[in-house]
C-alpha positions in Angstrom: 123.9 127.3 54.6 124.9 123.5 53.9 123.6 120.8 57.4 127.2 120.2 58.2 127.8 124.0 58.7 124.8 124.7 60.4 125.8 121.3 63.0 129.8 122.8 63.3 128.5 126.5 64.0 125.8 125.0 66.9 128.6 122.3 68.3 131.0 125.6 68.4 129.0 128.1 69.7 128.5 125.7 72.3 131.5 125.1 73.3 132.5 128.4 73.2 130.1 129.2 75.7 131.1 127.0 77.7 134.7 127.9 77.7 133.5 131.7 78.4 132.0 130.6 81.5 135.4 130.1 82.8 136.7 133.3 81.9 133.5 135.7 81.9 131.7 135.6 85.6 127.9 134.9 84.4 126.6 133.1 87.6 125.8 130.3 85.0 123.8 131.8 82.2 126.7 130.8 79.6 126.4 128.0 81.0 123.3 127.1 80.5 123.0 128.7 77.1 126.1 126.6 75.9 124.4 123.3 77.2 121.3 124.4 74.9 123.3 124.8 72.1 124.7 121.7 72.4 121.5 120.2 73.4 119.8 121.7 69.8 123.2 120.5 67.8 122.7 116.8 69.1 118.8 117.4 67.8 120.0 118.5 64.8 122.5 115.9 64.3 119.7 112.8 64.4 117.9 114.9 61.8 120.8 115.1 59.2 122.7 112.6 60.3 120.5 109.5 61.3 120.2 107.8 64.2 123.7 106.4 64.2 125.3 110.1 64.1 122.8 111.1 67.2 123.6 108.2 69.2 127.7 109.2 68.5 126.9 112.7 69.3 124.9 112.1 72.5 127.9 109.8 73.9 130.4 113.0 73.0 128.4 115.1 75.0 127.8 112.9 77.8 131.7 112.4 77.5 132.8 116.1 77.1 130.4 118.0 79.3 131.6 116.6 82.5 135.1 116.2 81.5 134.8 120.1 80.6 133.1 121.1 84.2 136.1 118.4 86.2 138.7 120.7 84.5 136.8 124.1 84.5 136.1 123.4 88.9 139.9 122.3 88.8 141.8 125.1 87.2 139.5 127.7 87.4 141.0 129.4 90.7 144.0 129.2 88.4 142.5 131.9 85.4 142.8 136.0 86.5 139.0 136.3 86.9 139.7 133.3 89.7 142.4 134.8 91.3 140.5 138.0 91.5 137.4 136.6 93.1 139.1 133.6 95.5 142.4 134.7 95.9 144.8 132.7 97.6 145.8 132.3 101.0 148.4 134.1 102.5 151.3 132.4 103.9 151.5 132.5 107.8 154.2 132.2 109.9 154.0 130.7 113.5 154.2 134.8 115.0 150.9 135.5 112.9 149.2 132.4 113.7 150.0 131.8 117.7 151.9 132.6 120.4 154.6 130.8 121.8 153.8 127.5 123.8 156.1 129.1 126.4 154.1 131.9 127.1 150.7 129.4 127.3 152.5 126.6 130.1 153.0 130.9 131.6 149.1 130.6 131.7 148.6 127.4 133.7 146.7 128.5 136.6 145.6 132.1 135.4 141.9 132.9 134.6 140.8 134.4 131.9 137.5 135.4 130.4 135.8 133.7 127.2 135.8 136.4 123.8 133.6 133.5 122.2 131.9 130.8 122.7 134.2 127.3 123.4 132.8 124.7 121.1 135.2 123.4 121.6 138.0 125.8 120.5 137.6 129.7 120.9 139.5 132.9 121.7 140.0 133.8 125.7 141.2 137.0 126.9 144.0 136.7 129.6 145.2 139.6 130.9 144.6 141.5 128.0 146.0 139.3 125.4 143.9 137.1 123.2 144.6 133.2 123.1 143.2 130.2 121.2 141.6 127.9 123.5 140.0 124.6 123.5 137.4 123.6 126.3 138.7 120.8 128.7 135.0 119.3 129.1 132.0 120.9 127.4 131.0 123.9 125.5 131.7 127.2 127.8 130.0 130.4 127.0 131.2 134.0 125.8 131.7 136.3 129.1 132.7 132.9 131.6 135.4 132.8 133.7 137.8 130.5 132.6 141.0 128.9 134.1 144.0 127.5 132.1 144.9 123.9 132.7 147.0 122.5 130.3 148.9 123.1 127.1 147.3 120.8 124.1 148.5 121.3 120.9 149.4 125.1 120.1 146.2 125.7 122.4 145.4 126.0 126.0 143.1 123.9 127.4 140.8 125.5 129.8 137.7 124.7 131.9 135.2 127.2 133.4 136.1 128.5 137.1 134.2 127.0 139.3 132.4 129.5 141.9 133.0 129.0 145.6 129.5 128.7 147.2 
């Protein structure tokens, strides 16, 4: 096997690695073993090439290796193994995502008791029905009494009820 096929086989194994990263879910090990084969390529280019060749080869690298990870971060979501493991968000309309700012100004005035912790936003039950809420003042805890006191946003803003003593 002739220097110049031994030097195209190592550059293309390489890359070929590389672009089976995208496409075969190896946590990194292609990765890794494509970098090497480049790595040994660039070695093996300043033996039968010269210095000249190696210093040309080591700029390609430094060139195409992150230009190859930029694209692979940016499109990989894009490839079927992507859309498998991230898929994409589902659309949601304003009925999955709140209720009407009607039925919060309703709330004014009512109490309600904390699902989760406010910090500032979390979920309040009133009456049965969960609502997104944002604290008025400071962080409230899960199981306070709360009390509605303004409509901010598609939220209600609430503040803890205060205890008669």
């Amino acid at each position: 096997m002739s220097d110049v096929s031994i030097l195209i086989l190592l550059y293309a194994v390489g890359v070929l690695m590389l672009v089976a990263e995208i496409f075969i879910p190896s946590h990194g090990i292609l990765s890794v073993a494509g970098i090497g084969f480049l790595m040994s390529a660039v070695y093996k280019t300043f033996v039968y090439g010269g210095r000249e060749a190696g210093i040309v080869a080591v700029f390609a690298c430094l060139v195409f290796v992150p230009a190859f990870a930029f694209v692979a971060i940016k499109y990989w979501h894009r490839t079927p193994i992507g859309k498998l493991i991230a898929p994409p968000n589902p659309l949601l309309t304003a009925d999955d995502t709140s209720i009407p700012v009607e039925a919060l100004a309703r709330l004014i005035g009512q109490t309600g008791r904390t699902i989760t912790p406010l910090r500032p936003v979390g979920i309040c039950d009133f009456s049965g029905k969960r609502v997104s809420c944002v604290a008025e003042f400071a962080m409230i805890e899960t199981g306070s009494e709360v009390e509605g006191v303004r409509v901010s946003g598609a939220n209600l803003a609430v503040q803890k009820k205060r205890t008669e003593v």
